[in-house]
Each structure stands twice: as structure tokens, then as C-alpha cells.
Phi, psi and omega in degrees: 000137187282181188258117186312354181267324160327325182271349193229050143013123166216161186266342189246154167289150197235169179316289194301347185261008181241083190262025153221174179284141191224159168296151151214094199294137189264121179262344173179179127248125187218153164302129172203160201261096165243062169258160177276150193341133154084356185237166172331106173329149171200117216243096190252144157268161194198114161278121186260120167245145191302312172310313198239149176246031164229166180298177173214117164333140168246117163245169192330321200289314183293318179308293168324260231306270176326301141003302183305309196271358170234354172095177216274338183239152192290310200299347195251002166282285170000122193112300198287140207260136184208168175246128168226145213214000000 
């Protein structure tokens, strides 16, 4: 029997696929469309890291939390190493 995460797909990374803390270089942050097929663009931030291959949504926390610990421009994340838990 598959595993109910198995079963729900996503193109972003979800909660369930970082089940310990892991190291990660950070390779970009863009603008990305996650509305589902066919409905009204919805335009979210997505951190792309070298390691895992799919992005990961930035919501207000995430956004907040980095800022802190790399600072206010994006363009200076690149490279850079964060724990995701």
C-alpha cells in the first residue's frame, strides 16, 4: 500500500520530505506559478537548492527566518549553506 505522501505529488518540496535536519546549498530563489492547471496565475517565492530537486515555497516565516540569517537581498544567498528541519 502506497504512503498517503506518495499519493498527493507535488512539484515543491513538502514538510514530509525533510524528515531529519539536513544541510543545503542554496542555488537561487524565483518567482513561481502554483496554481493548479487552468486556474488564475498565483505567484509564490520558491528557494531551489542544489541537493534536493524540487523548490521549496517561501512563506512569511521562512522568508522572515533567512533574511535574518543571510540578509535582506536575495541575490547574496547563493552558495550558501542553511538547515532544513
Amino acid at each position: 500500500m502506497p504512503n498517503i505522501n506518495e499519493m498527493l505529488p507535488s512539484k515543491y518540496l513538502k514538510q514530509t520530505d525533510v524528515p531529519a535536519p539536513i544541510v543545503v546549498t542554496i542555488i537561487g530563489v524565483k518567482q513561481v506559478n502554483v496554481a493548479p492547471q487552468d486556474d488564475p496565475e498565483e505567484m509564490k517565492w520558491a528557494i531551489k537548492f542544489a541537493e534536493l530537486d524540487r523548490p521549496m515555497i517561501l512563506n512569511s516565516t521562512n522568508i522572515n527566518i533567512a533574511g535574518k540569517l543571510l540578509g535582506p537581498n536575495t541575490d547574496n544567498w547563493k552558495n550558501k549553506e542553511i538547515v532544513l528541519y
